[in-house]
N, C-alpha and C positions, 0 to 999 in steps of 0.2 A: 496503510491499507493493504499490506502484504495478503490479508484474508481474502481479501476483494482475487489478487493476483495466482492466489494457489486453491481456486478453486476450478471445478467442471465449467462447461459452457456454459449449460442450464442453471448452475448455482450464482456464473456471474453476472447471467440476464437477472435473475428474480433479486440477486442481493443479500441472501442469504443462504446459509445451510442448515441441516439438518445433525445434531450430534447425539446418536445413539446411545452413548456411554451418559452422557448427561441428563437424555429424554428432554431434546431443548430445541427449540428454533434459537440459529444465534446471528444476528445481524453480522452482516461481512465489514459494514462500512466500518464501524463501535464496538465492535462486540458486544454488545448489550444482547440479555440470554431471556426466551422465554422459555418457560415450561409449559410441557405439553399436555403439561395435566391442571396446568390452570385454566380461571378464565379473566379477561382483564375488560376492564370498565372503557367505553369510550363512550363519552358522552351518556344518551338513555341507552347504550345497547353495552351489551359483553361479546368479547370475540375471542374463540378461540388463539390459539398460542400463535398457528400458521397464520391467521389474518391479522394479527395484532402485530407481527413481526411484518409486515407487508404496511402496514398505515403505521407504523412506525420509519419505515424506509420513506416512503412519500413525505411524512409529514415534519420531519427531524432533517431527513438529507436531500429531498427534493428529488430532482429528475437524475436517474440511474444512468440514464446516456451519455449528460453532463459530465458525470463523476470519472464513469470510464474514459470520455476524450480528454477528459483531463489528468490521464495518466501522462509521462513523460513518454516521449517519441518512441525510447528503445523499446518499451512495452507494448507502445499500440503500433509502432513502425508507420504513423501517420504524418505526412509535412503540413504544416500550420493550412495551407490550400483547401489539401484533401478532408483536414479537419471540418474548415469550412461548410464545406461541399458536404458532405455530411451530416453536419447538423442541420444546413437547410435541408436535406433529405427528410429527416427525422420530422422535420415542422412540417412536412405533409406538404412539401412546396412544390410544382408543377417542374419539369426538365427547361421551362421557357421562363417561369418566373426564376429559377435559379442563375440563368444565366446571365438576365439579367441582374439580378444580384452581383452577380462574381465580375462581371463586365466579361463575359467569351459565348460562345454562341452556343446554341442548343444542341448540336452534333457533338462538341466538346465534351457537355455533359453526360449526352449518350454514352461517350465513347470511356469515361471515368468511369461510370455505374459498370459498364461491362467489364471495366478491368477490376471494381472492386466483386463483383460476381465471380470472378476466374481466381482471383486472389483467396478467396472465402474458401472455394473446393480446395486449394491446393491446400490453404490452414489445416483444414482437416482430414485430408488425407497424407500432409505431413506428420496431425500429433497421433493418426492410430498407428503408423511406421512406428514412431518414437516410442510409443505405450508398450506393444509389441516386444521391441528391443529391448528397452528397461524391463520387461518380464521373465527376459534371458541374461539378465547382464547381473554377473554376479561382484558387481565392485563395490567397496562400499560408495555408499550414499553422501552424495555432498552436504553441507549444510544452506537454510535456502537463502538467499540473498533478500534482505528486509524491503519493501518497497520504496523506503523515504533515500534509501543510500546514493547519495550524487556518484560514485566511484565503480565503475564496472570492469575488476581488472583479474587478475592472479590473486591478490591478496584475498579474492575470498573462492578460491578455489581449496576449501576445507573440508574433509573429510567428517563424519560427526564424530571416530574415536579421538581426529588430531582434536578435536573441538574439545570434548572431552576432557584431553589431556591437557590444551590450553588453559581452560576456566582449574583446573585441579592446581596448577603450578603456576595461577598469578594471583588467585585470593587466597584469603586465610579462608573465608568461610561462604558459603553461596546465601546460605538464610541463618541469619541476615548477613548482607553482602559486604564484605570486606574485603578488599582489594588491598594485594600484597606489595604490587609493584606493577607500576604502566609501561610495557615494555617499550623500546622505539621501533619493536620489530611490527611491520606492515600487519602480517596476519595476526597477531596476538594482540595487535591494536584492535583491528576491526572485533576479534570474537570479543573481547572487555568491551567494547563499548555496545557490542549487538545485548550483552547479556546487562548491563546499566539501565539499557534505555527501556528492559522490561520493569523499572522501576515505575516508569513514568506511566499514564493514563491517557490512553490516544480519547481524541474532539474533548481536551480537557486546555484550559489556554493558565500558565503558571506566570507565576510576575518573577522576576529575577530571583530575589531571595526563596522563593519556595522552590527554586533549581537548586540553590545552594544548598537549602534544607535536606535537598533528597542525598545528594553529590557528596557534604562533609561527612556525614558517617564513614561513606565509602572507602575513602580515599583523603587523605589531611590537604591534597594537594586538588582539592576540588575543583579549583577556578582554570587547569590546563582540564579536566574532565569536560567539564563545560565549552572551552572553546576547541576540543577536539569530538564531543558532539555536536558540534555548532558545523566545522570544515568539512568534516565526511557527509555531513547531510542527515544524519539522525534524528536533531531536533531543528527548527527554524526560532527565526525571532524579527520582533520589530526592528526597524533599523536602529532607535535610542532604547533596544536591550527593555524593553517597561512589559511584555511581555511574549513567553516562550512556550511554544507546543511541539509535538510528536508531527514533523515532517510527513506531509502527505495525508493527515487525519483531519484537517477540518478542511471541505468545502469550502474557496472562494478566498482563502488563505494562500497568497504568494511568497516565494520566497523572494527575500531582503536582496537587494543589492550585493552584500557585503558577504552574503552566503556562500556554501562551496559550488553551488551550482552555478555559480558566475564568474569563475576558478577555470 
């Protein structure tokens, strides 16, 4: 759900954006694309692109609020509590019936709503400082960090030419992808597997051998591909390995025990 993560405020309340170059409404959750110049059947009626991409969000991924608290902590900067506290907000539940809920008193409640109130202005009046500075700053551009990635370190503090120059000097070919050599180095790890797991189909769930499927082309040595997309967090799986998806892409899909998130 990286789409979900690198969009405006207003693109990640509705769920989707708008791509110009494409003429597309395109879901953030799936990427699934409509065109803006169709019209799509629901039920007895046709909806334009913009409403079909909206009853598409509702009806495929459920409630949008869900999905965002269901980011990991460092994204939403939420403790499991405040979570809470939160989504009973969201269900329209009273300061008195919440706190019962939570077992603490009604002033407690008060006293969180205001700090997430002061919390909110600071958000944004931190990312127009940031917007700001990035409009002056002439370094190059990092490359973004995937949403599914369990690992938040130096190793992907990459540059988009070192990127570049990584994917040029470990495959023989990008299309179709052939991988020359898996380096053991940190950063030439991450870009190879960031640019692999464009192989895969996020809210797509794959059974063990159609991982292989995608993987032996790649690389002869398919099966460390596999369990070092497994450790960094890129793809998840069941715990008996019977079936594997795109980290972070389906709704209501945990990670495994055995995962790197548990690392």
């Amino acid at each position: 759900m990286s789409e979900l993560i690198n969009t405006t405020l207003e693109e990640l309340k509705q769920g989707f954006v708008y791509d110009g170059e494409k003429g597309a409404f395109i879901c953030s959750i799936c990427g699934k694309a409509f065109d803006e110049e169709e019209v799509y059947p629901s039920g007895e009626r046709f909806l334009t692109a913009k409403r079909a991409v909206k009853t598409h969000i509702a009806a495929e991924h459920g409630d949008l609020f869900a999905i965002l608290c269901g980011f990991d902590k460092r994204y939403t900067g939420l403790t499991p509590n405040q979570r809470e506290l939160l989504t009973l907000m969201h269900a329209g539940l009273s300061d008195a019936q919440i706190a019962s809920r939570m077992g603490v008193t009604a002033s407690t409640v008060r006293h969180q709503r205001f700090t997430f109130r002061e919390r909110a202005k600071q958000a944004r009046m931190y990312l127009a400082i940031y917007e700001l500075a990035c409009e002056g700053n002439a370094e190059e551009e990092l490359i973004e960090i995937p949403s599914c990635a369990s690992m938040l370190d130096e190793r992907y503090e990459t540059t988009t030419p070192e990127e570049e120059k990584i994917l040029s000097t470990q495959f023989y070919s990008l299309s179709p992808l052939r991988l020359r050599v898996f380096s053991k180095k940190e950063k030439k790890k991450v870009v190879v597997l960031r640019r692999i797991l464009e192989e895969f189909e996020r809210s797509r769930l794959y059974t063990e051998k159609e991982v292989n499927d995608i993987l032996r082309p790649i690389y002869a040595d398919y099966v460390t591909l596999r369990r070092y997309l497994i450790e960094y967090g890129f793809l998840d799986r069941e715990r008996d390995c019977s079936t594997y998806w795109v980290k972070g892409s389906l709704p209501g899909k945990t990670p495994t025990p055995d995962s790197a998130t548990q690392q």
